[in-house]
C-alpha positions as CSV (number, residue, x, y, z in Angstrom):
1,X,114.0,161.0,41.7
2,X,115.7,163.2,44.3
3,X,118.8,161.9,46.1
4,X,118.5,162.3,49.8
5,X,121.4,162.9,52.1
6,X,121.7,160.4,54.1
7,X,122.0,160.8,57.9
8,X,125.2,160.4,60.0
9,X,126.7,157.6,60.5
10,X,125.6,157.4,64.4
11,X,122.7,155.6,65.8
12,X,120.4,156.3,67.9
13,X,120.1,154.4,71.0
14,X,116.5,153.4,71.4
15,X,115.5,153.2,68.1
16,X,118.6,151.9,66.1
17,X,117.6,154.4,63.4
18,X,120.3,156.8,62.3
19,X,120.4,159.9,63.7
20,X,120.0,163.1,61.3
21,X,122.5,166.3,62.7
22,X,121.1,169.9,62.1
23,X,123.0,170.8,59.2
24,X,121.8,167.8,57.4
25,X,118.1,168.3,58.5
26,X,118.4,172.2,57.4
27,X,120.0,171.0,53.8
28,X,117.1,168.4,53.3
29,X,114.6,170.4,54.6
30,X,115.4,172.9,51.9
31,X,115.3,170.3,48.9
32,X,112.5,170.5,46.5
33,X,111.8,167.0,46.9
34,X,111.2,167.2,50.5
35,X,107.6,168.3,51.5
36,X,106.7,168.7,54.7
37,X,103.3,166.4,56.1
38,X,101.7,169.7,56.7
39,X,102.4,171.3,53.0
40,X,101.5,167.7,51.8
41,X,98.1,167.8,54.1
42,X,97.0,171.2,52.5
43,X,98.0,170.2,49.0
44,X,95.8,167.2,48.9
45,X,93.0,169.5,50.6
46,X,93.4,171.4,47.6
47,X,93.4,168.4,44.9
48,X,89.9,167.3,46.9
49,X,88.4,171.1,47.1
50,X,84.9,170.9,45.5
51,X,85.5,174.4,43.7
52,X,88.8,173.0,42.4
53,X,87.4,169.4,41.4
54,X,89.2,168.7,38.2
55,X,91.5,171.7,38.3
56,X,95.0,170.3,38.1
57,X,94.2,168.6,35.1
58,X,91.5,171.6,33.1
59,X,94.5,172.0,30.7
60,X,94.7,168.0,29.7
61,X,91.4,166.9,30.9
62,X,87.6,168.2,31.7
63,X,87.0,166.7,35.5
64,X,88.5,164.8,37.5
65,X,91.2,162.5,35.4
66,X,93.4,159.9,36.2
67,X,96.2,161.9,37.0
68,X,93.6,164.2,39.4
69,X,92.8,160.5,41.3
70,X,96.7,159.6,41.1
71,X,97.8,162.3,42.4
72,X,95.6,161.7,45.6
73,X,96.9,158.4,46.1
74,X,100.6,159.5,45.7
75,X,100.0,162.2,48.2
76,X,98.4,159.9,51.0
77,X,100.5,157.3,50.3
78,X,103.7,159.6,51.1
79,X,102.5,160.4,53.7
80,X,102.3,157.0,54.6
81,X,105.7,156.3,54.7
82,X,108.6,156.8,57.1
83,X,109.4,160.1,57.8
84,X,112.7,161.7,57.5
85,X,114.8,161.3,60.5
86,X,114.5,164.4,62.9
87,X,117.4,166.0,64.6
88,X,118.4,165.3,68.2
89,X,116.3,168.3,70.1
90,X,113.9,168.9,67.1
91,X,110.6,170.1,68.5
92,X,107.1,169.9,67.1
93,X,104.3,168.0,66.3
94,X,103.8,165.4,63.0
95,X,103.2,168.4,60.9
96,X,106.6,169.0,60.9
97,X,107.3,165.6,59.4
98,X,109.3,165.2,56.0
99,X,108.7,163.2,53.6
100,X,110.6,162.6,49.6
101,X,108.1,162.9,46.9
102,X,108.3,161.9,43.3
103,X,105.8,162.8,40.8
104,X,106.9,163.0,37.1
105,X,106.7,166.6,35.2
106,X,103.0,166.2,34.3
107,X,101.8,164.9,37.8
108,X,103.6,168.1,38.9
109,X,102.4,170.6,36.5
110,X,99.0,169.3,37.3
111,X,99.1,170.4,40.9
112,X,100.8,173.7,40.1
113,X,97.8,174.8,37.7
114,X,95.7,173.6,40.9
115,X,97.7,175.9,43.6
116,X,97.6,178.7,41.4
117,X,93.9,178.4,40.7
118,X,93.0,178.1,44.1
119,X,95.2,181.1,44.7
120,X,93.5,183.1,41.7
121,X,90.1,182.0,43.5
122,X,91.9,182.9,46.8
123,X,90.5,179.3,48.2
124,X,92.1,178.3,51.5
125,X,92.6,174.9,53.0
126,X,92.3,174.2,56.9
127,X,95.7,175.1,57.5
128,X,96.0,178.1,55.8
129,X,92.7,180.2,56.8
130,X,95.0,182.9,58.0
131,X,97.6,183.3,55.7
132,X,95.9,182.1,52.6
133,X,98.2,180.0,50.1
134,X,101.2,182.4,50.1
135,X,104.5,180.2,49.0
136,X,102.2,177.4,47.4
137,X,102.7,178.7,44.0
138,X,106.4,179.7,44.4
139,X,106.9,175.6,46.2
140,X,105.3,174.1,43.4
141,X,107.3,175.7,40.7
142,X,110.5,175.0,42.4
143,X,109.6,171.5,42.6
144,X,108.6,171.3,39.0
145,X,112.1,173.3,38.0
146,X,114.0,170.4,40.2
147,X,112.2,167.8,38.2
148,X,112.3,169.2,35.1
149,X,115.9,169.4,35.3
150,X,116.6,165.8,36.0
151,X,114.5,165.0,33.1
């Protein structure tokens, strides 16, 4: 669904893989398509949260649904996939890794009413113990703007 930049046209010299600059990284980074593995990691805490089970889909389904167990797959499996190419002096771990999701409208809307139930229940994942879920909400509904817009 969302177009990527693509990085510059040089190569790296071990790897063969092109090399991303920092202007490029900072524009993708920003995209609403582009999650990081970290954001991805906490959302699919979220979709497996015993207090939340079913919750992304309460408004189309009681429990957990087909898009509730889709919607784990997609998540793992995007995180299974080649990362966005980092920036020549980029530092930090995996959890820094981007990755391009596409979910359709509903798969989308189903994980915003999740994120802003958990938030209402003030839940937190592993990652987020200190700062609770601030930004979830506000992420998910710009992705879900994004994706509505293309539709």
């Amino acid at each position: 669904m969302n177009a990527l930049p693509k990085a510059n046209s040089r190569f790296s010299q071990t790897s063969g893989v092109p090399e991303m600059d920092w202007p490029q990284y900072k524009i993708l980074a920003d995209t609403p398509g582009v999650w990081s593995r970290w954001m991805l990691e906490q959302t699919l805490e979220l979709l497996q949260h015993p207090q939340l089970a079913g919750a992304a889909d309460a408004k189309l389904n009681a429990g957990r649904s087909e898009v509730h167990q889709r919607l784990v797959v997609q998540l793992q499996r995007c995180m299974t996939q080649t990362p966005v190419p980092k920036p020549t002096g980029f530092k930090g771990g995996s959890s820094l890794d981007m990755f391009s999701l596409s979910l359709t409208p509903t798969e989308a809307r189903a994980v915003l009413a999740l994120v802003q139930q958990a938030t209402d229940l003030e839940v937190i994942t592993s990652g987020t113990t200190k700062r609770g879920l601030g930004g979830f909400v506000a992420a998910w509904q710009e992705y879900l703007g994004s994706i509505d817009q293309q539709s």
